[in-house]
TORVOPA-249457 format. One line per 10 residues: for each residue x, y, z of C-alpha. Coordinates in pm, 1 decimal, decimal comma, m for minus. Layout:
<recs>
X Y Z; ...
</recs>
This chain:
<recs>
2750,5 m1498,6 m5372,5; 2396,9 m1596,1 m5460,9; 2111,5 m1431,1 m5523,2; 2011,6 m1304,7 m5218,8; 2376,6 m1228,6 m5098,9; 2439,8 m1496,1 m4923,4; 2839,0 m1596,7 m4905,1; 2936,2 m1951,0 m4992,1; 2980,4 m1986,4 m4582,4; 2642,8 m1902,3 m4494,8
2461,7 m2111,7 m4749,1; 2719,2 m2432,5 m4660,7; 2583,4 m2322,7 m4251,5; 2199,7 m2297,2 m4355,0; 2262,8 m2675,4 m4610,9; 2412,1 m2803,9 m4221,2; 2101,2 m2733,5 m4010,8; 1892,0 m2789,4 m4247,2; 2005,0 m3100,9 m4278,5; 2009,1 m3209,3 m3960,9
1686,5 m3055,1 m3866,1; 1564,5 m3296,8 m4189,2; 1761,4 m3619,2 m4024,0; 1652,2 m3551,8 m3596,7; 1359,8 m3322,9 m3657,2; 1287,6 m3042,5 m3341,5; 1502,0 m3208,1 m3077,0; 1844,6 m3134,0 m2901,3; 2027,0 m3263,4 m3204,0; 1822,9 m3083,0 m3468,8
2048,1 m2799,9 m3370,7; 2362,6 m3005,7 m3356,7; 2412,9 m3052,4 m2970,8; 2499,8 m3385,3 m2809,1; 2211,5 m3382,4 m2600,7; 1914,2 m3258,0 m2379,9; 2143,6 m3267,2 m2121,2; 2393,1 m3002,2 m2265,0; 2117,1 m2779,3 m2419,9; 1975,7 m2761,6 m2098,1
2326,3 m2635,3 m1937,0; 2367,6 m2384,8 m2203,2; 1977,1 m2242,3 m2083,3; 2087,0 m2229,3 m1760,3; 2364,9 m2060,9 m1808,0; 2218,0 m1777,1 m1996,0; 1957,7 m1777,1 m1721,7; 2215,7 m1696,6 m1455,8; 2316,4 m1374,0 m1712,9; 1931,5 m1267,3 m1665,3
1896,2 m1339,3 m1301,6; 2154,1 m1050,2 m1267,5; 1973,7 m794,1 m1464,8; 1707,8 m546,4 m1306,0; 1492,7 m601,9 m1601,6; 1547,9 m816,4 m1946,6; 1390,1 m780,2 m2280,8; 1497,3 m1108,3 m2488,2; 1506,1 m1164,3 m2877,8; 1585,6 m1501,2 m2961,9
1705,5 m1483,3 m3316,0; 1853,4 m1840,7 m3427,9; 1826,3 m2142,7 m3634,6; 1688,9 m2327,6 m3278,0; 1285,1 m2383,2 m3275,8; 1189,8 m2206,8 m2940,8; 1330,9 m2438,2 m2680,6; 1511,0 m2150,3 m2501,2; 1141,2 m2001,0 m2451,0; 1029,4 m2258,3 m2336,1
1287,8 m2348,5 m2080,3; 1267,3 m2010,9 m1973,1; 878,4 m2036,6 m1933,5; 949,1 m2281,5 m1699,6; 1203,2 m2168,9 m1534,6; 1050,2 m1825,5 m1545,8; 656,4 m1876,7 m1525,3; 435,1 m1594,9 m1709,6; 306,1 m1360,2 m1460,8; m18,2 m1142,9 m1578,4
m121,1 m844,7 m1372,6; m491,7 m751,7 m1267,2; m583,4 m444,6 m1130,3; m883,3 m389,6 m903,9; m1055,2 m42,4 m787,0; m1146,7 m126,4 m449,7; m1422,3 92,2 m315,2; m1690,0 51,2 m10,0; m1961,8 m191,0 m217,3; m1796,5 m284,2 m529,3
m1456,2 m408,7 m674,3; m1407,9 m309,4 m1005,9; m1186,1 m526,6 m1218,0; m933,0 m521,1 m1509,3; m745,8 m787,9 m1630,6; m650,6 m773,2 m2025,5; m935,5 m716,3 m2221,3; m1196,3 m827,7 m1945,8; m1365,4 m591,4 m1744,7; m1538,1 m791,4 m1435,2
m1715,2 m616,2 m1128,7; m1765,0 m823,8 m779,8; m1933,7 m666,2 m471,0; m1694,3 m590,1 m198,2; m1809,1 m883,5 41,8; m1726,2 m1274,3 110,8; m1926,6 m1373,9 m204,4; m1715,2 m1129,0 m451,8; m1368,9 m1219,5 m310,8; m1507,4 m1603,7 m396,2
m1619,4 m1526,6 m741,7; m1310,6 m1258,2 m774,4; m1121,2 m1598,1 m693,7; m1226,8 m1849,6 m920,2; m1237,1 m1597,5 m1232,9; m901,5 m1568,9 m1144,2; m793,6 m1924,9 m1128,3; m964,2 m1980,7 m1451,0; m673,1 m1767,2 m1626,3; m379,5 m1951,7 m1753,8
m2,0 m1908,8 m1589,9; 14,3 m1666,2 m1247,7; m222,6 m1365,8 m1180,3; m88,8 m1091,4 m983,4; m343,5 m882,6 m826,0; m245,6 m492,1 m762,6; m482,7 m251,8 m579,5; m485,6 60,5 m437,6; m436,1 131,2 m67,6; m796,3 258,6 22,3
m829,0 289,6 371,8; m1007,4 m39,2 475,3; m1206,3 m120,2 229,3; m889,9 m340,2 32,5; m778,2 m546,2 359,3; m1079,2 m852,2 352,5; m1010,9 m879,7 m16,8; m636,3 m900,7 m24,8; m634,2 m1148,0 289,5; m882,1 m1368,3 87,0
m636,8 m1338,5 m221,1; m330,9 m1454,8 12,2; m469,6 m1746,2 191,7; m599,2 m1880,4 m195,9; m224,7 m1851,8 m277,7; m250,5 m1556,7 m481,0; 58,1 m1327,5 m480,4; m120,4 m933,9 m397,8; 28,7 m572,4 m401,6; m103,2 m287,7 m244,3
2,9 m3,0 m444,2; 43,8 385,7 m316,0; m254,9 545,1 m492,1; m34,7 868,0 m518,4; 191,6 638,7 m770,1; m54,1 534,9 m977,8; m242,2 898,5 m996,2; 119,3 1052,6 m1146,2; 180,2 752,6 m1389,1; m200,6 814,1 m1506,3
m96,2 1191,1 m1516,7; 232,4 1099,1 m1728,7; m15,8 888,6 m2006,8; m254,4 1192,6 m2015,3; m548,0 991,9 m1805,7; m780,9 1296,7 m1691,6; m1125,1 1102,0 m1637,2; m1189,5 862,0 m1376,2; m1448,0 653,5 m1313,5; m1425,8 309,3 m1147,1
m1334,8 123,0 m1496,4; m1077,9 364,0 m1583,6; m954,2 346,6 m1246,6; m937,9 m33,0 m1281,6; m761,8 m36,9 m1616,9; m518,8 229,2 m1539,7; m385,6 42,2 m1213,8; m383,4 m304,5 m1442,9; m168,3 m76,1 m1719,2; 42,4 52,1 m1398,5
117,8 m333,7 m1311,5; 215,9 m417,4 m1625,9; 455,6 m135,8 m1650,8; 579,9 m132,5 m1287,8; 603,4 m462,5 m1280,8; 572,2 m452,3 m853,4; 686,9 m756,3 m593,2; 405,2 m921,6 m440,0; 367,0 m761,4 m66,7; 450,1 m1023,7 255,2
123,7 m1180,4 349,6; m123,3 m1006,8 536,7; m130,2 m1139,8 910,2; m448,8 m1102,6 1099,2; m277,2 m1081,9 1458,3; m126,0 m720,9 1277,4; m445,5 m648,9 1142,6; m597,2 m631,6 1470,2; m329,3 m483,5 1665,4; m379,2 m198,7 1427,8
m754,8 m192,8 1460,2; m733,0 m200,8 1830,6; m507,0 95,7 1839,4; m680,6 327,0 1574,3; m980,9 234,0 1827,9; m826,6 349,9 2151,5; m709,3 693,6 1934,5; m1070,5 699,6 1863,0; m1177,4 663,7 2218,5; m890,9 957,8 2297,0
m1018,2 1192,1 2026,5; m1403,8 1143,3 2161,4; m1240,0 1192,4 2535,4; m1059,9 1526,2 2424,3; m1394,0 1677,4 2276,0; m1562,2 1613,3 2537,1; m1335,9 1750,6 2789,0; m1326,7 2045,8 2567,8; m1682,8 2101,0 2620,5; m1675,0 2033,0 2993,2
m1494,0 2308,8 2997,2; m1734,0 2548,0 2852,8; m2033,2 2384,2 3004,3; m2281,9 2611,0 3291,0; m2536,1 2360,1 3348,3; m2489,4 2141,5 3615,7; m2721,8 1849,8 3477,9; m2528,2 1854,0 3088,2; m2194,8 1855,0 3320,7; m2262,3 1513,2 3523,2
m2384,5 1373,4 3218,4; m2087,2 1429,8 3009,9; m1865,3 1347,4 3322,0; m1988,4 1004,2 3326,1; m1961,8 1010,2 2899,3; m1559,0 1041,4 3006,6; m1541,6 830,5 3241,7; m1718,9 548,4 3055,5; m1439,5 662,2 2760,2; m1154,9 640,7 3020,1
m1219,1 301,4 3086,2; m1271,4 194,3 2753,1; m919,2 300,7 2646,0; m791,4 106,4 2988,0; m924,3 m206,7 2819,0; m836,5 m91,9 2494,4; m467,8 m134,0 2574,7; m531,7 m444,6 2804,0; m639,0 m615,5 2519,2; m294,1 m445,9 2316,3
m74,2 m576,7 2582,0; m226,3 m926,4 2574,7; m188,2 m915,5 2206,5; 195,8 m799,5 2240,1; 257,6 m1069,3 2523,5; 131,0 m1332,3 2271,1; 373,7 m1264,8 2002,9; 750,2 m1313,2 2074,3; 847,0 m1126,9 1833,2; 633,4 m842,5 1906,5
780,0 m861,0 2279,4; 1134,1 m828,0 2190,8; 1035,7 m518,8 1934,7; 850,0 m357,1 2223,4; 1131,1 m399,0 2465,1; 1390,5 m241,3 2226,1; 1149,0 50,7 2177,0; 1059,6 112,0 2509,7; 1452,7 133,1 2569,2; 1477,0 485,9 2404,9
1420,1 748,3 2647,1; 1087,1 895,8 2579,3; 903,8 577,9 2401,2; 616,8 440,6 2585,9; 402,3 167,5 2590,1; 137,4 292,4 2359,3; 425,4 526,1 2115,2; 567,9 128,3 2064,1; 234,0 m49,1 1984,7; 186,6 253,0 1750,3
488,0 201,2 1581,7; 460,9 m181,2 1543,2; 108,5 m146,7 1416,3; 122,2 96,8 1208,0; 541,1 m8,1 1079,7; 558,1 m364,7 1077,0; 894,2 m341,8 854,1; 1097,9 m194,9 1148,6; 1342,1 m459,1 1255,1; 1342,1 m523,2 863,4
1485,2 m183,9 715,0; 1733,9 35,8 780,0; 1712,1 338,9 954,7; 1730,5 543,7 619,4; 1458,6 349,8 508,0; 1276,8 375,8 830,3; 1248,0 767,6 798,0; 1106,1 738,1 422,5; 820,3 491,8 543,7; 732,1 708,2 797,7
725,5 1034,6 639,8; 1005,9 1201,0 795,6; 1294,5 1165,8 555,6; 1407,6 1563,7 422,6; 1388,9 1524,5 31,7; 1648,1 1748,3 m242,3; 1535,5 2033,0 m371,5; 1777,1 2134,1 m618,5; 1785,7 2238,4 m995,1; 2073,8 2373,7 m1163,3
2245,2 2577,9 m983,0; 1918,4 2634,1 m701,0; 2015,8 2474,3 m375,5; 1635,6 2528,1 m200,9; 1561,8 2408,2 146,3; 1524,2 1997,9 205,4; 1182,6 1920,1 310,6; 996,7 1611,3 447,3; 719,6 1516,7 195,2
</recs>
């Protein structure tokens, strides 16, 4: 044993790399295999071990000199996460130690682009659903081959709640959905389609039009004078025929798209699903046809939920 402890065995194993690091230098051999060939094998293999984990921290602790990182880099390429606050003028943004700001318009999503390609390896961009104001941003993110998630702002308020975030403001906001990325770690979402983004805007227009028709009939029905009654039945009947070519233009839009015709037909086939119940449902759940009906139920809020602790059974409720 030497001084540091080392067995005879060990020091005769460090004399053999050493030595051959000394005679190939930082290649294949240096580490006594035949070839780039068989290192390569050996990479891949231990690859296929990863692929089948959920999620893999890896310490490399050898006599090698980092090939197995770097195979794995490119195998694997680095993603980085940026998280943007999306609000009605302004997208605030977070990415590492950079704090940027772009206004929510054509111009920002341009600039919001090419800071972005300036970064090295793959940026991941994660925002918070916000109504409209994300959509025009994350379809100018897809179509510049940027991979985008739209996160469930509920998510990231209870994982700022479990790290003790109480203030907001649009920076914190930023940095706290970046630090949710990281940690998360979330699949980009499928790409954005227009034809689905307006098939969605058409019908939250025609419910609109059928809120604005039910007020007013609501105050027909309270109304004496005979002048502020013809006026608002003409209001209605200009409504009325604004939702008729509100869902013209939905069943054009449905005709167009095959797949959208077949969905609709398999809807409509349930007793009690209409026209406009379908168009709802593929607007507003593009996944159906892609989940199961489990699934299904979750997305669309109606899935009953455990409520149980110990030995309290309470009553299953839909969140």
């Amino acid at each position: 044993v030497d001084a540091l402890g080392c067995g005879s065995e060990l020091l005769d194993l460090a004399r053999y790399y050493s030595g051959k690091i000394q005679e190939f230098g930082t290649t294949p051999q240096g580490v006594d295999w035949n070839g780039a060939e068989s290192q390569e094998l050996r990479f891949d293999q231990l690859a296929n071990v990863i692929e089948s984990s959920d999620a893999v921290t890896i310490n490399d602790l050898g006599c090698g000199y980092g090939s197995l990182f770097d195979h794995l880099i490119s195998r694997y390429p680095v993603t980085s996460y940026l998280g943007v606050d999306v609000s009605k003028d302004t997208l605030m943004v977070a990415f590492e130690r950079s704090r940027w700001q772009f206004p929510n318009s054509k111009e920002g999503y341009a600039k919001l682009i090419a800071q972005i390609q300036k970064q090295a390896g793959t940026v991941h961009v994660v925002c918070e659903a916000t109504g409209p104001y994300h959509l025009a941003m994350c379809l100018a993110l897809q179509e510049a081959g940027l991979p985008v998630t739209v996160a469930n702002p509920a998510w990231i308020k209870y994982f700022g709640r479990s790290e003790g975030v109480l203030a907001k403001s649009d920076p914190i906001d930023a940095t706290l959905i970046e630090r949710y990325a990281n940690a998360r770690r979330p699949a980009a979402d499928a790409p954005f389609r227009r034809e689905q983004i307006g098939l969605t805007e058409l019908v939250n227009h025609r419910a609109q039009l059928v809120d604005s028709k039910r007020a007013l009939l609501n105050m027909r029905a309270q109304v004496l004078d005979r002048t502020a009654a013809k006026e608002i039945d003409r209001a209605i009947a200009a409504l009325e025929r604004c939702i008729e070519a509100a869902e013209r233009r939905m069943k054009e839009k449905i005709e167009a798209d095959p797949i959208w015709s077949a969905k609709l037909g398999v809807l409509t086939s349930v007793e009690g699903v209409g026209f406009v119940t379908a168009t709802v449902l593929l607007a507003k759940m593009p996944e159906l046809g892609l989940l199961n009906r489990a699934q299904c139920a979750a997305l669309a809020g109606l899935a009953p939920y455990d409520n149980e602790s110990g030995t309290f059974t309470g009553q299953r409720s839909i969140c």
